[in-house]
C-alpha positions in Angstrom: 0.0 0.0 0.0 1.2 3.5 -0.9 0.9 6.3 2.2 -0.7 9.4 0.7 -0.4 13.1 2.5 -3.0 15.9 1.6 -2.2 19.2 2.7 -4.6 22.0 3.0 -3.8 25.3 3.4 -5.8 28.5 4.3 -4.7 31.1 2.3 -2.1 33.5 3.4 -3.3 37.1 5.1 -5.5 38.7 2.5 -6.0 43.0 2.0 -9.7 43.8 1.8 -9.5 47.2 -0.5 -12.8 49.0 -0.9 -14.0 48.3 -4.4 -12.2 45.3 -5.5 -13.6 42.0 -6.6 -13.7 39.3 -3.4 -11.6 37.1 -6.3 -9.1 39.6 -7.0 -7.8 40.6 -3.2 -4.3 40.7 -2.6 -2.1 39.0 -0.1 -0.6 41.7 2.6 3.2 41.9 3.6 2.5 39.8 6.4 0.5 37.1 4.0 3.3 37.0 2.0 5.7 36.7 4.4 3.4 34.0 5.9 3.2 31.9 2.6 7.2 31.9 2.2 7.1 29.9 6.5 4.1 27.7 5.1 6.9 26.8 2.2 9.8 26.6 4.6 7.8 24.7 7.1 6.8 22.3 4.4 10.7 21.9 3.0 11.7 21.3 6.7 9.0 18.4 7.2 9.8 17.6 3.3 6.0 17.4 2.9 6.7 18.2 -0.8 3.8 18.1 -3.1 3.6 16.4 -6.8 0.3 18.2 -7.3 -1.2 21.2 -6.1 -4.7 22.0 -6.4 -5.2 25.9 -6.2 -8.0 28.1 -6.5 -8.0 30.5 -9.0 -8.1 33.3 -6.7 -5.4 36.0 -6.7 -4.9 35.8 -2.5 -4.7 32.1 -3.3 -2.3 32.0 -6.2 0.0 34.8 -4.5 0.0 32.0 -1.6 1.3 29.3 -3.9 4.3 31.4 -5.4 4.9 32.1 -2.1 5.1 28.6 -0.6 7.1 27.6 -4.0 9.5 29.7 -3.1 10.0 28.2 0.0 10.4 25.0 -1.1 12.7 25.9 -2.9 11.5 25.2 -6.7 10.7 21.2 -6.1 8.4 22.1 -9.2 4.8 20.3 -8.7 1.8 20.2 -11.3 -0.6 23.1 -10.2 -3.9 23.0 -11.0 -6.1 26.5 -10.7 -9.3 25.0 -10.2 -12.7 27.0 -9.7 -14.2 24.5 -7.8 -11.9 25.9 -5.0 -13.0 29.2 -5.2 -16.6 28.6 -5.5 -17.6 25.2 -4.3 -17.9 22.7 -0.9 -16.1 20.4 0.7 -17.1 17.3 -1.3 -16.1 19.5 -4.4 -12.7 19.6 -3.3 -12.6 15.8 -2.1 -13.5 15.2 -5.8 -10.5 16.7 -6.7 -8.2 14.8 -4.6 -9.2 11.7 -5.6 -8.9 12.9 -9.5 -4.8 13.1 -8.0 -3.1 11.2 -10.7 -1.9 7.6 -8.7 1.9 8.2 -9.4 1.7 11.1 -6.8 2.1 10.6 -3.0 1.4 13.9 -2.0 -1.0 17.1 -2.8 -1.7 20.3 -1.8 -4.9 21.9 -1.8 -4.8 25.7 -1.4 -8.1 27.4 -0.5 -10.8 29.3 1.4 -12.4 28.9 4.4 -15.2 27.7 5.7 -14.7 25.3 3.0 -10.4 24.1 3.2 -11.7 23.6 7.5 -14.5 21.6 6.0 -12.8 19.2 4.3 -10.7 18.5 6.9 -13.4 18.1 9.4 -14.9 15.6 6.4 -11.3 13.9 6.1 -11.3 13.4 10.0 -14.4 14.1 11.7 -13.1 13.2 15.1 -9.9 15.0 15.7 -9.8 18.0 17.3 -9.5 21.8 16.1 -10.3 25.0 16.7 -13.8 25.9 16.1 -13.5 28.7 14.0 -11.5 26.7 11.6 -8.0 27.2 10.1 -6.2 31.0 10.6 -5.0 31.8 7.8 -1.9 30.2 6.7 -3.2 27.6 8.6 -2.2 24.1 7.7 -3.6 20.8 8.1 -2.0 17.4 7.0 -3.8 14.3 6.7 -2.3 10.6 6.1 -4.2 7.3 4.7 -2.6 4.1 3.1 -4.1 3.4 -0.6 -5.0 4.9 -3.9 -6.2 8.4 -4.6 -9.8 7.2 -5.4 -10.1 5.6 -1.8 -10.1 8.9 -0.5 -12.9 8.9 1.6 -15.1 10.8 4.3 -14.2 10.3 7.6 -11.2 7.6 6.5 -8.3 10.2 6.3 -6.6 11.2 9.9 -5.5 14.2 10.5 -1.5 14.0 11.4 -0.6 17.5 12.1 -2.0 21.2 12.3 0.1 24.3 12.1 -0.1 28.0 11.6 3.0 29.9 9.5 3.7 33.5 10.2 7.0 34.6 8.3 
């Protein structure tokens, strides 16, 4: 049996400027800052990603250069998908198990309420705070098997950590 890590990840700190688009907010110094320690922290734990599932969003795609940086160019597939952005839990657990089988780890960079979400459907017993992930929050989760056994309340969660650069 292969062991397979997901690793979601709150966004870094966002800016909320009057009059632009909820899709089009920026990270802040500190979020960016933050996203470099999320990459750093990764590197350290060598929790590298083959695949990363991103939404499209620019706080969320600013958070992935950031954490690539920190890693220090291990050069994954990144997928922008909308689904992210827009859509539930159980949208993104569709995507995970779409993870092609030759890869033992993803990353799935998101939004909450719905990157806390998944993790409370991943591993519905462990605890966590109740307002969810902060952001550049992490959470990893371990289970033995393919991609498409991926299942509600089958994934543990092994660790949870917050970055700040």
């Amino acid at each position: 049996m292969t062991e397979r890590t997901i690793v979601l990840l709150r966004h870094a700190k966002a800016e909320r400027p009057a009059g632009t688009a909820d899709i089009d907010r920026p990270l802040t110094a500190r979020g960016h800052a933050d996203a470099a320690a999320v990459g750093a922290w990764l590197a350290r734990r060598e929790l590298l990603p083959a695949e990363v599932i991103c939404s499209p969003a620019k706080r969320t795609r600013q958070t992935w250069h950031g954490v690539a940086v920190g890693l220090r160019g291990s050069g994954p597939e990144v997928r922008y998908e909308p689904m992210v952005y827009g859509g539930v839990a159980s949208d993104l657990l569709d995507l995970i198990r779409a993870t092609a089988d030759g890869s033992a780890a993803v990353l799935v960079i998101g939004h909450n309420p719905t990157i806390s979400d998944l993790s409370g459907l991943l591993d519905p017993t462990a605890a966590r705070d109740s307002d969810g992930l902060r952001t550049s929050g992490i959470a990893v989760h371990t289970f033995e098997g393919a991609w498409a056994d991926c299942m509600p309340g089958k994934v543990p969660l092994a660790e949870i950590y917050t970055a700040r650069g």
